[in-house]
C-alpha positions in Angstrom: -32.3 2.4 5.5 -30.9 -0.8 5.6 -27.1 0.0 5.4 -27.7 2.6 8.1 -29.0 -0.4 10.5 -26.1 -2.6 9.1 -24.1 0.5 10.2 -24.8 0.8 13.6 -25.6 -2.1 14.4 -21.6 -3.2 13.6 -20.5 0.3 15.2 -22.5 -0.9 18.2 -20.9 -4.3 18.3 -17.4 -2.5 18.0 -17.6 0.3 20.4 -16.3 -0.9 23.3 -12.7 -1.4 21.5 -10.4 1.2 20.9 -10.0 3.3 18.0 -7.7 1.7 15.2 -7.8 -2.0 16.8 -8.5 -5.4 14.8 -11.3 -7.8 16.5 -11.9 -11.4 15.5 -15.2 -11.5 13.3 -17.4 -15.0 12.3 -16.5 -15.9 8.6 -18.0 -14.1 5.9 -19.5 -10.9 8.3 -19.5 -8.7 7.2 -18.0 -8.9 3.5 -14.9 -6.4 2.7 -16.1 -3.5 1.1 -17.2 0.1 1.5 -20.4 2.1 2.7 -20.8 6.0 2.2 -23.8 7.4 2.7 -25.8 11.0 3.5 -25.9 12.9 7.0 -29.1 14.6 7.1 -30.4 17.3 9.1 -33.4 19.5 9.0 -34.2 18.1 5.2 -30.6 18.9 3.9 -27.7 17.2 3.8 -25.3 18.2 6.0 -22.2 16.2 5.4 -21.0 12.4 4.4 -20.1 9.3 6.4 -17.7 6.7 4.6 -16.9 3.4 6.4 -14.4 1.0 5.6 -14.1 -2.8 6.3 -10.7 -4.9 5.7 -10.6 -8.4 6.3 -7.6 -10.0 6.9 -7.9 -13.6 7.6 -10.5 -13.6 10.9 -9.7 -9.8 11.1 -12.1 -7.0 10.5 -10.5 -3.2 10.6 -12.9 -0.6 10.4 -12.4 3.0 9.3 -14.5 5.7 9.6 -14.7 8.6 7.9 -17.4 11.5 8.7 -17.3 15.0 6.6 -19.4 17.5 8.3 -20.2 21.1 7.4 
């Protein structure tokens, strides 16, 4: 539950950029990594959401990826 809040609560911050761009970010938020997690529907999963952050210097790139079936 919580990486889903973390989730959306960056992808809310970020939304109003365009797809593919770099924003500057404070230090240290959030730190470089991955999350994947489940997409649920009707008590099965349904597909997979990966996201991907990349720091470079006060640079955050995000990359979504979202597997659906």
């Amino acid at each position: 539950m919580g990486a889903n809040v973390f989730v959306l609560f960056v992808l809310s911050f970020l939304a109003p950029t365009l797809a593919d761009a770099s924003v500057p970010v404070p230090a240290g938020f959030p730190p470089a990594g991955r999350l994947t997690y489940d997409i649920w529907r009707n008590g099965r999963v349904i597909g997979k959401n990966q996201v991907d952050f990349a720091k470079d210097g006060d640079k955050l790139t995000l990359l979504m990826i979202i597997n659906g079936g």
